[in-house]
ROFIVO-554366 format. One line per 10 residues: number of its first residue (from 1); their letters; for each residue x, y, z of C-alpha. Coordinates in steps of 0.02 Angstrom, whole numbers. Layout:
% residues N
NUM	a	X Y Z ~ ...
//
This chain:
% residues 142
1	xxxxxxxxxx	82 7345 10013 ~ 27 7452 10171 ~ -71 7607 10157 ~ -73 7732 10305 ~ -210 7862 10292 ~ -212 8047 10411 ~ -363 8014 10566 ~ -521 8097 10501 ~ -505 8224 10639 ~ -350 8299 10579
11	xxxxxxxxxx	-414 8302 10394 ~ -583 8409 10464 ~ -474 8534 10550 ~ -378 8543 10398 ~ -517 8563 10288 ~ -586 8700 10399 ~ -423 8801 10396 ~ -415 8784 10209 ~ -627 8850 10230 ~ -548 9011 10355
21	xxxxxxxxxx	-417 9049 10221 ~ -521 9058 10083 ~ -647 9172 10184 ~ -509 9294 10212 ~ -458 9288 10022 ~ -623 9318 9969 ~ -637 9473 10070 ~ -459 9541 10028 ~ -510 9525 9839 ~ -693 9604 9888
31	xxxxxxxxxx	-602 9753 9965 ~ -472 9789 9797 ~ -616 9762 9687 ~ -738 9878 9766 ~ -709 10042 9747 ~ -662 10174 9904 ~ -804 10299 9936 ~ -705 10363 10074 ~ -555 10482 10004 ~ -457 10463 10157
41	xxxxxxxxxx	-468 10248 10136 ~ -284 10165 10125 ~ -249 10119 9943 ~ -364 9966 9903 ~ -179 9863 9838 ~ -112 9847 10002 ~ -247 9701 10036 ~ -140 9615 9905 ~ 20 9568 10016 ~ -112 9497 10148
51	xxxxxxxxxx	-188 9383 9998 ~ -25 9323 9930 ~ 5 9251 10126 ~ -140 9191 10153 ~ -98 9096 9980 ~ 57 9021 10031 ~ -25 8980 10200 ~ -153 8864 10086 ~ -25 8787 9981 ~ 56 8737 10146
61	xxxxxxxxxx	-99 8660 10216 ~ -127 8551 10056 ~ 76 8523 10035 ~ 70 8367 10192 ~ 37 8216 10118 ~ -135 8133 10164 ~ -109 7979 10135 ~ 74 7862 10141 ~ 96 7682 10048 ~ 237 7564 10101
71	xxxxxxxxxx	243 7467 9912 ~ 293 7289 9896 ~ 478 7361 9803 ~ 514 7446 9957 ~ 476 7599 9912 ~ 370 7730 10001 ~ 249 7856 9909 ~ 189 8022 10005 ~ 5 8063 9913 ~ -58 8251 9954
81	xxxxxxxxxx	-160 8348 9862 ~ -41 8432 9751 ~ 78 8299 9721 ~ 152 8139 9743 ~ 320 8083 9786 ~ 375 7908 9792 ~ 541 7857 9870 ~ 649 7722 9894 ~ 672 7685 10079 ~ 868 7665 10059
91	xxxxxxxxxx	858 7845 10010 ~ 779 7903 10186 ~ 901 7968 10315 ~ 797 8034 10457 ~ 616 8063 10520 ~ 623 8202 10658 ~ 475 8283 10775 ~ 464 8476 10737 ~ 502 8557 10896 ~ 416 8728 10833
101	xxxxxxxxxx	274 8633 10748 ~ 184 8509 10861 ~ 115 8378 10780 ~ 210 8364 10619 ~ 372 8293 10581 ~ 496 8317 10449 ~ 561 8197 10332 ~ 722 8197 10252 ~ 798 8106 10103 ~ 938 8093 9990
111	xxxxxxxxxx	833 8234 9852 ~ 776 8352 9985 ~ 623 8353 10142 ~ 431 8331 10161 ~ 341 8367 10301 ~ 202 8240 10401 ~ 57 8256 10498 ~ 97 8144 10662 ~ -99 8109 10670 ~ -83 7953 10536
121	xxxxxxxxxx	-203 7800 10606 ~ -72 7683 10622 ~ 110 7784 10619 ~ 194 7688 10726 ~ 181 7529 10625 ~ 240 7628 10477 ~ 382 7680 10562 ~ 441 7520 10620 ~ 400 7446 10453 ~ 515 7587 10375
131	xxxxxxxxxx	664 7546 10527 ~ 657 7361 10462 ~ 663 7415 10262 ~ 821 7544 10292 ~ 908 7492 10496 ~ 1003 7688 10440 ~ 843 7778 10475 ~ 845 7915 10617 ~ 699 7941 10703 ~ 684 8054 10836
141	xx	547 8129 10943 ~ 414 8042 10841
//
């Protein structure tokens, strides 16, 4: 069994994105609670489209996995913070470099996609351990 873990840089700047979001949340709720003493104020509900973004761009931070385990059955298990996915590696097709995203990569199997974080301390060795588990395996720009 080989466990790959993300660099401790990439899991502070992550962390301090997740810290940034929930500043702004906190102030988009502060503004809709408090009430406007100014009649000529926008309507305190149109912070709410701004929250329910900044909400999605949270659960997109914490969707990555954090941490990726090569088991002894050959099968691969993608831990993040809000779930866990474990996979055969027959059932990967192809690990690609997103060209609009630097620094992450997507994933793709028979029962859909997950996206990585490049910055794992030691990705290249999972890589080639995953090439010698499943030879079908495209990897490109990684």
């Amino acid at each position: 069994m080989k466990t790959f873990t993300l660099t401790k840089q990439y899991i502070i700047f992550s962390l301090l994105t997740l810290g940034i979001y929930t500043l702004f949340v906190a102030i988009g709720l502060a503004l809709m609670v408090t009430e406007s003493r100014n009649s000529q104020a926008p309507d305190k509900w149109l912070a709410l489209p701004f929250i329910l973004v900044i909400l999605v761009m949270c659960f997109l931070t914490l969707r990555p996995p954090y941490r990726l385990t090569i088991r002894d059955d050959h099968c691969v298990e993608f831990k993040s913070l809000l779930r866990t996915v474990v996979i055969a590696s027959h059932e990967i097709k192809s690990i690609k470099a997103r060209i609009l995203q630097p620094g992450m990569a997507e994933l793709k199997h028979e029962k859909g996609r997950i996206q990585l974080a490049l910055q794992f301390d030691g990705f290249y060795e999972f890589l080639g351990t995953l090439k010698k588990l499943n030879p079908d395996i495209e990897i490109r720009g990684c």
